[in-house]
Phi, psi and omega in degrees: 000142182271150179224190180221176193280359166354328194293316193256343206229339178273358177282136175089356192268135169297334163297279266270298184292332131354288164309309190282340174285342180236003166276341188270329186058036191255164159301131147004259193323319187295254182350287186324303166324309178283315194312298164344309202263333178300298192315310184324321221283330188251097174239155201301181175208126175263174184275157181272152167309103149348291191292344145239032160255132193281142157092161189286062189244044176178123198321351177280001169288320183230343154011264172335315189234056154200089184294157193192120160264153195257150178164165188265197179186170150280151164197100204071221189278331174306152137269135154242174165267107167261167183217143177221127162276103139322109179250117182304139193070352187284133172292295236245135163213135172261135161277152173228100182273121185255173176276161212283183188055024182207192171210197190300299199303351189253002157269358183329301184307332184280318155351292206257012154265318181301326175284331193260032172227026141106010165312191093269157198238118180232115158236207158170155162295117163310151165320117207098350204226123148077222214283313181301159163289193168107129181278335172200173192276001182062346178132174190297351186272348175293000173283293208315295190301330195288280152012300184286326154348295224279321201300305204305312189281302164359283180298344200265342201262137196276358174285281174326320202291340205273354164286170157253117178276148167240159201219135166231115188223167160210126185085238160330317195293337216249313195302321177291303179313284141001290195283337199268336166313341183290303196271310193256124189258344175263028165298136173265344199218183154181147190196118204248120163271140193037085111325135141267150196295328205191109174272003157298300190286351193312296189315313209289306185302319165306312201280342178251035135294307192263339169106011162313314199287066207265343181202140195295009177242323171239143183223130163058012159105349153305146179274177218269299199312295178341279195298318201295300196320322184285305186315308175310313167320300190304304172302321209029242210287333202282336184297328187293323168232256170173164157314322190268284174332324174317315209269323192310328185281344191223175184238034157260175220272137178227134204224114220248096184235119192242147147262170189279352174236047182285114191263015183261289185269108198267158216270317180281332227208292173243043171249170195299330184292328177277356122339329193316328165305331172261019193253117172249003154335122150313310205247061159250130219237097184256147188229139210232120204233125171225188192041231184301326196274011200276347194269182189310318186248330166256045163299317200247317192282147160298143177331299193282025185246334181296316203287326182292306167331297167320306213271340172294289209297335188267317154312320159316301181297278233300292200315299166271014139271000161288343171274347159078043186204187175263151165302161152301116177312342182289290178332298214289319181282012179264308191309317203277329184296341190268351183277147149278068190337321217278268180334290176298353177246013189271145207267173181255120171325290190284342174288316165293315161326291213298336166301330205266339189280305206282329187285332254215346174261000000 
């Protein structure tokens, strides 16, 4: 799908904010203002220090027993940064899409169960994030262009192509997974966690969660002319589409996993799942996460890994309120060094088994 370079070049640009004053008939100000607050919310995201992050989420971690080459790719005007799991021997590779506020090394754990059940692995860093290029992730519609980008090299490449794909994404990544079905038609399989339904609509869809949305001129805290106009600029064509529409176009197995007390995405209101009704696909698979598994992120993680987590973060605190301070980056990594890296990033089994049963068929 064509796109234009908008990503990289709009902010400060006067045409640009020009266009939008005069498709909207909005204010200056008004526009800056809004323009300010879209922007905020997708600011670029670096890797966190290691050395005080818990669980097996950065490849110096798992090395020994997970092999992986490195590379760039296009996307627009971006590099992003990719990574290929070699599976000796696999007919199959999953793309892996990750989610926002994280990058590829923090899907490591899902990663290398798609490898030791006979996967090969294709992942990467979004625009903005980690390793990739990009001054910010730019809005929500950006996994999907990347997502198609990355599908695109994919295809192009004389190695890669010879897989048959599959797609695993969460959240954005899911949003992503999901939505790209509209374009790539030789997908076999997807299977998406937490998803939300529509990266056009999301923000609009947040705000009349919560009660923002007060009148049919502001959506999600936004002027309407706005949100609709800016998105479109940034996105062009990638705005027309959504989850639900995606899965609707093909009858490969597509497999829809939420939890019921998800507060990042909600289980009612801007996820794929609360869709279900418009979804006329068949060969669609739902999975409904409760108890340890309800929530955005421990979803994906084992009962006894949601507990050990607890069981870090309440040691953590008791630790800084006995120092009655903030930690030391020294303190936190003598603290991070004492984690069951292992444990704590461990997946939740039925839920991926049931992705790997389903990709196998």
């Amino acid at each position: 799908m064509a796109t234009n370079d908008l990503g990289k070049n709009l902010k400060d640009n006067a045409k640009i904010l020009a266009k939008i004053a005069l498709a909207t008939g909005l204010q200056m100000g008004t526009i800056l203002g809004a323009k300010a607050l879209y922007d905020s919310f997708f600011p670029r995201y670096e890797k966190r220090d290691i050395d005080t992050v818990f669980g097996e989420f950065d490849y110096s971690r798992v090395d020994e027993k997970l092999t992986r080459t490195t590379f760039f790719f296009p996307s627009g005007p971006w590099k992003l940064q990719g990574y290929f799991y070699p599976c000796y021997g696999a007919k199959k590779m999953v793309v892996v899409c990750h989610g926002m506020h994280a990058g590829a090394d923090d899907y490591l754990p899902f990663i290398a169960y798609f490898v030791h059940n006979g996967f090969s692995v294709f992942s990467f860093d979004c625009q903005g994030t980690y390793a990739s290029e990009g001054d910010s992730t730019v809005g929500m519609c950006t996994p999907l262009v990347n997502l198609d980008h990355a599908l695109t090299y994919i295809k192009n490449d004389r190695q890669l192509s010879q897989y048959k794909l599959y797609l695993f994404g969460h959240s954005w990544g899911g949003y992503a997974a999901t939505s790209v079905l509209s374009l790539h038609k030789d997908i076999c399989g997807c299977a998406a966690v937490a998803p939300f339904n529509s990266g056009y609509t999301l923000l609009a869809e947040k705000g009349d969660q919560y009660g923002a949305s007060l009148t049919d001129s502001l959506v999600g805290g936004f002027p309407k002319q706005f949100l609709d106009t800016y998105q479109t600029l940034l996105f062009k064509d990638y705005t027309k589409l959504d989850g639900v529409k995606g899965i609707n176009s093909t009858n490969i197995p597509v497999f829809i996993a939420h939890g019921n007390r998800d507060s990042v995405i909600s289980f009612y209101h801007q996820s794929v799942i609360s869709r279900k009704d418009e979804i006329r696909a068949e060969n669609v698979t739902y999975y409904v996460g409760t108890g340890a598994h309800a929530g955005h992120n421990t979803i994906l993680h084992s009962e006894r890994a949601v507990a050990y987590q607890k069981q870090v973060e309440k040691e953590l605190k008791q630790l800084k309120k006995e120092c009655d301070r903030e930690l030391t980056q020294e303190e936190k990594a003598a603290f991070c060094r004492r984690v069951d890296h292992s444990l704590y990033s461990e997946v939740n089994a039925e839920m991926m088994q049931a992705i790997v049963d389903m990709f196998n068929k």
